[in-house]
N, C-alpha and C positions, 0 to 999 in steps of 0.2 A: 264417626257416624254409626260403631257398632252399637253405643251406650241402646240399652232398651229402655226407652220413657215409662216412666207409670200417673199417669194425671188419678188426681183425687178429687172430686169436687165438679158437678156437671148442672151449676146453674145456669145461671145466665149470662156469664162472662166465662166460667170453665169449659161450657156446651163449644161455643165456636173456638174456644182455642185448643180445645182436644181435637176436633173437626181437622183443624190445619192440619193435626198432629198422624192423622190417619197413613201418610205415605210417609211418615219416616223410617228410611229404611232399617233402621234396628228393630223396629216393632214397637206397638203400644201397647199398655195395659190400662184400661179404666176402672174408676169403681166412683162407687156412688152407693150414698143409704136408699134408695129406688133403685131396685131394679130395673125398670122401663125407662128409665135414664139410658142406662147402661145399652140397651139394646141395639141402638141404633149403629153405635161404635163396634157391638159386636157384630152386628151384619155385614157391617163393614169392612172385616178382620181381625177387628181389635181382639184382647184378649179382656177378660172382664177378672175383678176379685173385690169379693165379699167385706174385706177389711186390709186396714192400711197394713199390717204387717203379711199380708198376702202379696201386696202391690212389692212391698218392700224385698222379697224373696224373687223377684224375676227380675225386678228391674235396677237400673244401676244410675238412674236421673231419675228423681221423682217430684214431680208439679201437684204442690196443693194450695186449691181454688175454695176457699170456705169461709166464712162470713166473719169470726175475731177472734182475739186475742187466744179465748178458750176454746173455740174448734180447733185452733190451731193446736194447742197445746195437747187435746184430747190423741189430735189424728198422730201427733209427733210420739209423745209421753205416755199414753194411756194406754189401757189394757187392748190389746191387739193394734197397737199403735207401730209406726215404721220403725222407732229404734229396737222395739222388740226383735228385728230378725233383717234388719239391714248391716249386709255386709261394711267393710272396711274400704273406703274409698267411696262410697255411694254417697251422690252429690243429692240435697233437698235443697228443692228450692218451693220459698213460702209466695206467694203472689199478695195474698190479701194484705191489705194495709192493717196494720197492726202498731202497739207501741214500738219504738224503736227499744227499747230498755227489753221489753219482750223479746226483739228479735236476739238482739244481746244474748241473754239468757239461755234460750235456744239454742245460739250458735254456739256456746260454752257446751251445754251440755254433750249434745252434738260430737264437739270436737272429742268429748270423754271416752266417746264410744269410735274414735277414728270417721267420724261420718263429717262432710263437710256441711255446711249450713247458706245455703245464701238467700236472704231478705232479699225478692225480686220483686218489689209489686208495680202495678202496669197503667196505663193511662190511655183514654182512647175509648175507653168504653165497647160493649159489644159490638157495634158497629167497625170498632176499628181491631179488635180480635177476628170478626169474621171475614173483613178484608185483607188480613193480614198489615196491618197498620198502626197497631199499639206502639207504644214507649215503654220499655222496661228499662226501670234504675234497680242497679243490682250491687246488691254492699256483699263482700265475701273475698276469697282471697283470689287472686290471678289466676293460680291453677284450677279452680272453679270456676271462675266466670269465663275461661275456654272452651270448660265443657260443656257449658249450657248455651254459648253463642249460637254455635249451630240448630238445634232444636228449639231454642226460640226464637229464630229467624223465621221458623215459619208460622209465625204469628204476630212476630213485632218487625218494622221494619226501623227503629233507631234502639239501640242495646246501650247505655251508657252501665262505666264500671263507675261506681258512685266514689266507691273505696271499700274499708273492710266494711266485716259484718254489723249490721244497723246504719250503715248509710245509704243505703236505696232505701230505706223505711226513712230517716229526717228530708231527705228531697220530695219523695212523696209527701209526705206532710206540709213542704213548704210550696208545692207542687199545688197541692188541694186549698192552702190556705188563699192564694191565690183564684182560685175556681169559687169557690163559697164567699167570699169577699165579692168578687167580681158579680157574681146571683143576688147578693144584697144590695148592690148600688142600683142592681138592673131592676128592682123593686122601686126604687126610689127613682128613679127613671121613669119608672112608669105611670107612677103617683103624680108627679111632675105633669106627664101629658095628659093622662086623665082628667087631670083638675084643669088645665088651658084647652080641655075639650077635643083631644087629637085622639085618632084611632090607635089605639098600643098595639093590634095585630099589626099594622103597618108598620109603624117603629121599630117593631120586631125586624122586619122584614129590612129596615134600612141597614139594622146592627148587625143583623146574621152577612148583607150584602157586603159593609165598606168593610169588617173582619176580616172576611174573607180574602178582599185586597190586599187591606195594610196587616196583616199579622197580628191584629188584636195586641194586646197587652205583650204580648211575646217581641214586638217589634222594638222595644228598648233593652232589651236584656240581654244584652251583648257586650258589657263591661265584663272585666276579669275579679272587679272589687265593687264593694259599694261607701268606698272613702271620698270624701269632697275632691272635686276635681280641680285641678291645679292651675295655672294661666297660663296659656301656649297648647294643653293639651288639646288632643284632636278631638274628643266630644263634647269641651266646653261650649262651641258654638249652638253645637245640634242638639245640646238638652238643655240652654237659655233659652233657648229657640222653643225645644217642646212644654219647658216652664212656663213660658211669657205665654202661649196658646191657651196651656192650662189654666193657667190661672185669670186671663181674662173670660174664658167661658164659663169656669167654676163660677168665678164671678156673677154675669150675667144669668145665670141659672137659679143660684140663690137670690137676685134680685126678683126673678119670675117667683119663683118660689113663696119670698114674702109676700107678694102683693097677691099672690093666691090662697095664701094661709098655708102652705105644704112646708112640713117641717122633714128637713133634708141634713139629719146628722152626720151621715159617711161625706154627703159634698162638705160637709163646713170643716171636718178635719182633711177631706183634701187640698181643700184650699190652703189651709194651715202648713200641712206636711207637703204636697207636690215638689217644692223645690230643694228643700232641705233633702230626700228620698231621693230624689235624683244626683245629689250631689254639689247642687250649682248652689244652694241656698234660694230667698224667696227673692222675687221680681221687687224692684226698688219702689213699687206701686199698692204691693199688699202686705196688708199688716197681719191679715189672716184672723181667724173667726174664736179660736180654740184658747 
């Protein structure tokens, strides 16, 4: 807990998780292309700098928060950038989701200069930075993802070691595929009530409610593989089970659907893929739309 943090990046997801970062005892350093970013954290204590190879001269873990592929590479690579004047052992770690082949890249270079690299990007949204409740998947090697457990604990409260460097950027990504899939059914969902004339602020209200219970889509992801499941094993029952469900509502939904005219593409490849994706194969009932 000596490491001195230096956070890079004070939008909208870096603001509250430098926030947390305010009582670590080694110290922080911020910085930000605004000034009046920075203020707040210096009022605070913090210590502020002008550019990342400034950040990179006091501090010995350093968090940067910035929007792609090419901030990233600016704030890393670039002219007053951290590898300019980061010492040997001093742990980077990237937050934003980026390519994985990027993180890669980075971490190679990185390692050129003895600096370690780790791909952490987070999930949770400001909301769950500012509560201290994010998810970080972090790719890099052991002896780095030690160092950075503690100081981003206090921001995230689940830390997984994904593996090496660029595998907390493919989880992430398979993470968000997930998230942006799941926004586009809820489109079609909605088109759906609309057109049978039901209020969608409600709807809303029932989706955010029973999520909340049953764990949303995260509530089946508790295999260790996604290979067809075998006879005797223990979740063959509980995911025929959650097939046979699915795929008579998929069902009955695009039946609503036709007789409304609402053309519902993600339901009709679910219905196709639900069981096959689970592993059990489809219901001896549907032949599937695709």
């Amino acid at each position: 807990m000596t490491d001195r943090i230096g956070f890079i990046g004070l939008g909208n997801m870096g603001a509250p998780m430098a926030e947390r970062l305010l009582a670590w005892p080694g110290g922080l350093t911020v910085s930000d292309m605004r000034a009046e970013a920075m203020r707040p954290y210096v009022d605070s204590g913090a210590a502020s700098a002008f550019s990342a190879a400034q950040v990179a001269e006091q501090c010995q873990v350093i968090s940067i928060v910035v929007v792609d592929d090419a901030q990233v590479r600016a704030v890393l690579t670039g002219p007053d950038g951290v590898l300019e004047t980061a010492k040997p052992g001093t742990v980077v770690a990237v937050h934003s989701t980026i390519s994985d082949r990027t993180a890669e890249q980075l971490g190679a270079e990185c390692a050129s200069r003895d600096v370690e690299f780790v791909d952490a990007p987070i999930s949770g949204g400001a909301p769950g930075a500012a509560g201290g409740r994010l998810a970080v998947m972090v790719g890099g090697s052991e002896a780095a993802f030690q160092r950075v457990r503690e100081p981003f604990g206090t921001f995230a409260d689940l830390l997984v070691h994904a593996g090496p460097v660029g595998a907390g950027t493919r989880m992430k990504l398979a993470r968000n595929l997930l998230h942006f899939i799941a926004f586009t059914a809820t489109t079609e969902a909605q088109r759906l009530a609309e057109a049978a004339g039901l209020d969608i602020t409600d709807l809303g209200k029932v989706v955010r409610h029973s999520d909340a219970v049953t764990g949303g889509p995260g509530a089946i992801m508790l295999r260790d593989t996604t290979a067809p499941i075998a006879d005797g094993d223990f979740w063959l029952p509980i995911l025929r089970h959650v097939r046979d469900l699915g795929e008579k509502d998929l069902t009955l939904a695009l039946e609503l659907a036709g007789r409304l005219d609402v053309p519902l593409p993600l339901a009709a490849l679910a219905l196709d893929h639900l069981g096959p994706g689970l592993g059990v194969g489809k219901g001896p009932d549907t032949k599937g739309t695709v």
